[in-house]
DRENNU-515375 format. One record per residue (C-alpha): x, y, z; residue number from 1. Coordinates in steps of 0.001 Angstrom, whole numbers. Example, Ala and Ser with C-alpha at 12.3 -4.5 7.8 and 13.67 -1.06 7.14 Angstrom:
BEGIN
[[12300,-4500,7800],1],
[[13670,-1060,7140],2],
END
This chain:
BEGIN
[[-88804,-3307,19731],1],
[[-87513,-2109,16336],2],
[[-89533,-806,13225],3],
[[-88630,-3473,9986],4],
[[-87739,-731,7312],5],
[[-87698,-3722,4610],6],
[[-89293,-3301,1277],7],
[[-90848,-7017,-11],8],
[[-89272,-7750,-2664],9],
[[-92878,-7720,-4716],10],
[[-93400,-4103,-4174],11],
[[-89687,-3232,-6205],12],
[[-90706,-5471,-8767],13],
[[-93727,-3563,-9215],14],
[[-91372,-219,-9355],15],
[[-89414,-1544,-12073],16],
[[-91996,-3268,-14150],17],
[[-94016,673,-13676],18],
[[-90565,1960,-14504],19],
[[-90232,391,-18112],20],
[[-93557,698,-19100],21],
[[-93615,4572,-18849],22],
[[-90025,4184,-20941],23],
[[-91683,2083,-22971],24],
[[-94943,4132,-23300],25],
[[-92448,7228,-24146],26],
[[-90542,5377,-26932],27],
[[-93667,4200,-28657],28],
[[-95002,8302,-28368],29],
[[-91802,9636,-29702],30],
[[-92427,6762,-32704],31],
[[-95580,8075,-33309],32],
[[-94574,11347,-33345],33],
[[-91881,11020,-35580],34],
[[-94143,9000,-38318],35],
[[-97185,11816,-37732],36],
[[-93780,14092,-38425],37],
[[-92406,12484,-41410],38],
[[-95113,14171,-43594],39],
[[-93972,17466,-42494],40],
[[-90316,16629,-42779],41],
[[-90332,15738,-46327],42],
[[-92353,19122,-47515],43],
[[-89618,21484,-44990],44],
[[-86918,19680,-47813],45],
[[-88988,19977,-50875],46],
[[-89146,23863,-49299],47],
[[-85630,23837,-48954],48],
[[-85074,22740,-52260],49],
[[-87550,25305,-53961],50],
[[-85234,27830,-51881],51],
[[-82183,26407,-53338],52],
[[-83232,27180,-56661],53],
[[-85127,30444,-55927],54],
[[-81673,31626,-54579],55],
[[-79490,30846,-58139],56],
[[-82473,32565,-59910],57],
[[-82366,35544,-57339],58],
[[-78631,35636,-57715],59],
[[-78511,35100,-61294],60],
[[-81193,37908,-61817],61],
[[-79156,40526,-59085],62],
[[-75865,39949,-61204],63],
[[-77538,40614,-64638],64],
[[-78905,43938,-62825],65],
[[-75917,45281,-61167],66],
[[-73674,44419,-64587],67],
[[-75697,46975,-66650],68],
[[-75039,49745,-63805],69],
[[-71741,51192,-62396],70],
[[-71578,48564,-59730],71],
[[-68126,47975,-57990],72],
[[-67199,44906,-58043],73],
[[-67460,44424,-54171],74],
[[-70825,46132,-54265],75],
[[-71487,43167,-56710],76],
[[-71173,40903,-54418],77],
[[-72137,42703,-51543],78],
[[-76110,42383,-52835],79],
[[-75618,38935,-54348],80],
[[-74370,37655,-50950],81],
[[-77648,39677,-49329],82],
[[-79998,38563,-51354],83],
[[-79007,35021,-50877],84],
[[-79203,35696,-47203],85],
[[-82524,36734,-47346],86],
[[-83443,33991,-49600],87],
[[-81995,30707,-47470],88],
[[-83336,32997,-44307],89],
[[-87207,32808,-45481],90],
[[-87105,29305,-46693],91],
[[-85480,28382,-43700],92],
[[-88587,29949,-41577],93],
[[-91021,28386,-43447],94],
[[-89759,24994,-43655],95],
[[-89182,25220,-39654],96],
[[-92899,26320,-39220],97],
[[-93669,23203,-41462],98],
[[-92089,20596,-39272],99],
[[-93182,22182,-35936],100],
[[-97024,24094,-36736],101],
[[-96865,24920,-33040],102],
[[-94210,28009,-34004],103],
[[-95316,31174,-35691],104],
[[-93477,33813,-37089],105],
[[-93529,35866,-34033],106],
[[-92326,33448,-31805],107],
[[-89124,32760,-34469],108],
[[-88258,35776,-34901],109],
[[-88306,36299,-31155],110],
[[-86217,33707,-30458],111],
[[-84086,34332,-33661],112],
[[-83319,37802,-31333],113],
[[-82417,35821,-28431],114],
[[-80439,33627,-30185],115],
[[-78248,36636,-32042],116],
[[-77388,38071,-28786],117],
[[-76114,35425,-27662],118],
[[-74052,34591,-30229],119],
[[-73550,38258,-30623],120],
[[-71482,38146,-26908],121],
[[-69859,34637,-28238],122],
[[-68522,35499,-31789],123],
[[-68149,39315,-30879],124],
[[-64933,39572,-33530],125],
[[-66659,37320,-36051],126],
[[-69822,39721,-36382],127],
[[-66829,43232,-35694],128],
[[-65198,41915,-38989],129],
[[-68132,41273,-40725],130],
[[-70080,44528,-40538],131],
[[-66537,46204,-40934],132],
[[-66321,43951,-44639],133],
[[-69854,45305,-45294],134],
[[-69166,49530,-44766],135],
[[-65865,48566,-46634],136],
[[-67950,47077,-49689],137],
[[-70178,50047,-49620],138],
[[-67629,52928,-49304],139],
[[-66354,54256,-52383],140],
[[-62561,54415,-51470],141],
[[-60210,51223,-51963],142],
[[-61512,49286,-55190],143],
[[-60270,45597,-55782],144],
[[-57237,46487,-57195],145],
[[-56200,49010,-55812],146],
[[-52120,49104,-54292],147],
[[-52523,50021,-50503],148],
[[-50626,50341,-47413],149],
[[-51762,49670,-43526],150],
[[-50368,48811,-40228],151],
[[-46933,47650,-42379],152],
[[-49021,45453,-45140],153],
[[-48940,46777,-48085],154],
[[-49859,45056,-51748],155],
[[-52739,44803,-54108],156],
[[-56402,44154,-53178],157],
[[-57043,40766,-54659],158],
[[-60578,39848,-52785],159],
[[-63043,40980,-50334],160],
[[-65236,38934,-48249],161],
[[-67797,39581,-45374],162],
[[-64671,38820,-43186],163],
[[-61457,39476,-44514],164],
[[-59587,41307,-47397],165],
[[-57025,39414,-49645],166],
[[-53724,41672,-50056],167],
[[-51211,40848,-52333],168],
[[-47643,41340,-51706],169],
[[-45563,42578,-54430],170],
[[-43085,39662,-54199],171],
[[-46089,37673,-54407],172],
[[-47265,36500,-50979],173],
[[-50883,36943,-49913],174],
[[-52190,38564,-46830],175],
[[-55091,37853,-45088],176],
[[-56418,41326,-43283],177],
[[-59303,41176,-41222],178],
[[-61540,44181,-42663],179],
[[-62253,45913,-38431],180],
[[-58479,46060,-38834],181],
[[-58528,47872,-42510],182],
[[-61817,49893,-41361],183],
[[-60285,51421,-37675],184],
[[-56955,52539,-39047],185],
[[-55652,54540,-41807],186],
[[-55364,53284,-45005],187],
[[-53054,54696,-47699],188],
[[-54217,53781,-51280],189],
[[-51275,54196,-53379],190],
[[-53654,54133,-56907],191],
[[-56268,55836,-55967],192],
[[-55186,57898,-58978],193],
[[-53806,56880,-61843],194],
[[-50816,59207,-61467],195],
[[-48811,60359,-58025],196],
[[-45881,62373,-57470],197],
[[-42189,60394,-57569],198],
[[-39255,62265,-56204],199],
[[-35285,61576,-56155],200],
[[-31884,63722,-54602],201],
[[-29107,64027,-56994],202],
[[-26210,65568,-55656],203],
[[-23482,68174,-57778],204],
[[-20025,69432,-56409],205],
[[-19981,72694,-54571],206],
[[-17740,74556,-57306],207],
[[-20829,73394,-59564],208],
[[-23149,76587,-61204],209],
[[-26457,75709,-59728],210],
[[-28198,77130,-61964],211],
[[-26715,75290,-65122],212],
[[-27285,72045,-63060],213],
[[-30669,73047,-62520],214],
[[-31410,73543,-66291],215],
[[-29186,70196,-66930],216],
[[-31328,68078,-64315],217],
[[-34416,69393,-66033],218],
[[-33849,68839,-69202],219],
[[-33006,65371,-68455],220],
[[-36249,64820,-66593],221],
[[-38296,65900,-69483],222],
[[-36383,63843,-71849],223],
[[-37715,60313,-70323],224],
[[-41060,59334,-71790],225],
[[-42880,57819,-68220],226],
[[-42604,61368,-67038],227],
[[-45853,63621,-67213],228],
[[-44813,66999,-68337],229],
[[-47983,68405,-68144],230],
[[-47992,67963,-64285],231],
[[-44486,70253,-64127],232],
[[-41255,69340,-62837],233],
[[-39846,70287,-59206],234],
[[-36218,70901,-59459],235],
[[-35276,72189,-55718],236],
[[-32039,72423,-53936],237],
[[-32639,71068,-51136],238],
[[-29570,70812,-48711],239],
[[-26016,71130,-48158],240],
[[-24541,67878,-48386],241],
[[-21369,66496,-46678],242],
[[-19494,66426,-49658],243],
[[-22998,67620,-52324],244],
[[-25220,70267,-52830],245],
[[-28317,67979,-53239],246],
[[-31548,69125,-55375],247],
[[-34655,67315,-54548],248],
[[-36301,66348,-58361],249],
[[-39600,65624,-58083],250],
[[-42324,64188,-61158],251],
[[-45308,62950,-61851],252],
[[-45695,59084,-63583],253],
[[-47610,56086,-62973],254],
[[-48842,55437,-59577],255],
[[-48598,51699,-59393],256],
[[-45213,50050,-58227],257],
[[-43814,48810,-61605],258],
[[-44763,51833,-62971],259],
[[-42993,53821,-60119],260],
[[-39886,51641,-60403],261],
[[-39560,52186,-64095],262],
[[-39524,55676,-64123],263],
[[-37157,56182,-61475],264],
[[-34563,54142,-63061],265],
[[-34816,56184,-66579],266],
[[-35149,59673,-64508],267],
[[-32287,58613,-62933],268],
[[-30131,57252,-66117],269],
[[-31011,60323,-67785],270],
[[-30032,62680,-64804],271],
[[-26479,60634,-64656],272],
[[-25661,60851,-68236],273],
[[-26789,64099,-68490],274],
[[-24544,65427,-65419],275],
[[-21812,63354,-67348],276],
[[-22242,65157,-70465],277],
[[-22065,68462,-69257],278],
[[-18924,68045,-67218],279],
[[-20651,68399,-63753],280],
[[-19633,66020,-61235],281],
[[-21224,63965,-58969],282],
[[-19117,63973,-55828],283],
[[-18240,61047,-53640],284],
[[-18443,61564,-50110],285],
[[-15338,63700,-49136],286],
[[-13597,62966,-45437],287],
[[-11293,65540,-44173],288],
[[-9210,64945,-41278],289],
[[-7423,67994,-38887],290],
[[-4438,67342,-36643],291],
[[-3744,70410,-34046],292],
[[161,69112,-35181],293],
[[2011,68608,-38287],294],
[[2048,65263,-39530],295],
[[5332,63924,-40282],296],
[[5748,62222,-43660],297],
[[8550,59797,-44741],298],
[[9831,60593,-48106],299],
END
């Protein structure tokens, strides 16, 4: 004789009717709570607010501080953007504590820890660039500004952020770099003073006096405005050319690009009509060609 396994159909009626009360009994709870909660909610964004405005005031006051010193600009910004940190992070903690009274400080800041290393592990290159944007800021080297030159990029330093560096190409496109990149490699800063050394070959024929050309060259080179003559003037020979012997002139003049270009096109005019003047040529490149027999030659 077999068991009957059968449920009546009374007892699962009873499940479910148990089964939507405790729903129901949970809805009307989470109601309540939410009401008791409301109370709380609206002071956490009358907090929030207060920290809104405590933030333009703290920002406000940090800017009128740090124009009446020798701030850089990105230093500027640099405490503006950490003081507003600090600012949104407080308010933030108090209005939380507000809605939930169960949390205390401790316990946020512990989980605030727990929280950052995870994230940490997630947004690894997000938080590299970052801290890289903040030594960069407070390093004295490579002002907004400034012409530089890394990994191939090279323009002006428009704007720097907590992530990234805005370099402008001389032929006017913008590059976005982010700053671990501009912090782990070598940066050349091609303004770092307001003067750097320009150089050019000019080339004379070999039955040329050297030293005359020399004294020519020079006198050239000093005649152009752009050039610094208080820095000195390099006139070297430098090589024997295929068809020259080349002298390597080297000056001092502006170190941004324009500047640069300018004075190496009036060095340069100056050398040529100079050379012209005193009856020194400048070669073009001589080819000569040996035959181990005559060459014949029709008449």
């Amino acid at each position: 004789m077999q068991a009957d396994n059968t449920t009546p159909a009374g007892e699962t009626y009873d499940q479910n009717v148990d089964t939507m009360a405790t729903l129901t009994d949970q809805l009307v709870d989470m109601g309540e709570g939410f009401i008791r909660a409301l109370p709380g909610m609206a002071i956490a964004l009358v907090i929030l607010f207060i920290t809104w405005l405590v933030a333009k005031l703290a920002v406000r006051f940090v800017k009128r501080v740090t124009e009446k010193t020798d701030f850089r600009e990105s230093l500027e910004k640099l405490a503006v953007t950490i003081v507003k940190l600090a600012v949104w992070l407080v308010g933030i903690m108090i209005a939380a504590i507000v809605v939930m009274p169960g949390l205390t400080p401790g316990s946020l800041i512990a989980g605030l820890g727990i929280g950052a290393v995870a994230i940490g592990f997630a947004f690894q290159d997000i938080f590299e660039n970052f801290l890289a944007g903040v030594l960069i800021m407070l390093r004295e080297k490579m002002r907004i500004g400034d012409v530089i030159e890394c990994e191939g990029i090279k323009g002006k330093v428009e704007h720097i952020t907590l992530r990234e560096t805005y370099v402008r190409d001389m032929s006017g496109e913008v590059t976005l770099v982010p700053n671990a990149m501009l912090f782990k490699n070598p940066v050349e800063i091609l303004t770092d003073q307001s003067q750097r050394r320009h150089d050019v070959v000019a080339g004379v024929s070999y039955d040329t006096d050297l030293d005359h050309a020399a004294d020519v060259i020079r006198q050239a080179v000093e005649s152009v405005d752009l050039v610094d003559k208080a820095k000195g003037i390099d006139i070297f020979a430098s090589e024997f050319g295929a068809s020259s012997v080349n002298f390597n002139v080297r000056w001092w003049a502006g170190s941004k690009p324009r500047d640069m270009h300018e004075s190496r096109d009036k060095v340069i005019r100056a050398i040529k009509r100079a050379l012209d003047d005193a009856g020194i040529e400048i070669p073009f490149p001589y080819i000569t060609h040996t035959f181990k027999e005559p060459v014949p030659i029709d008449k």
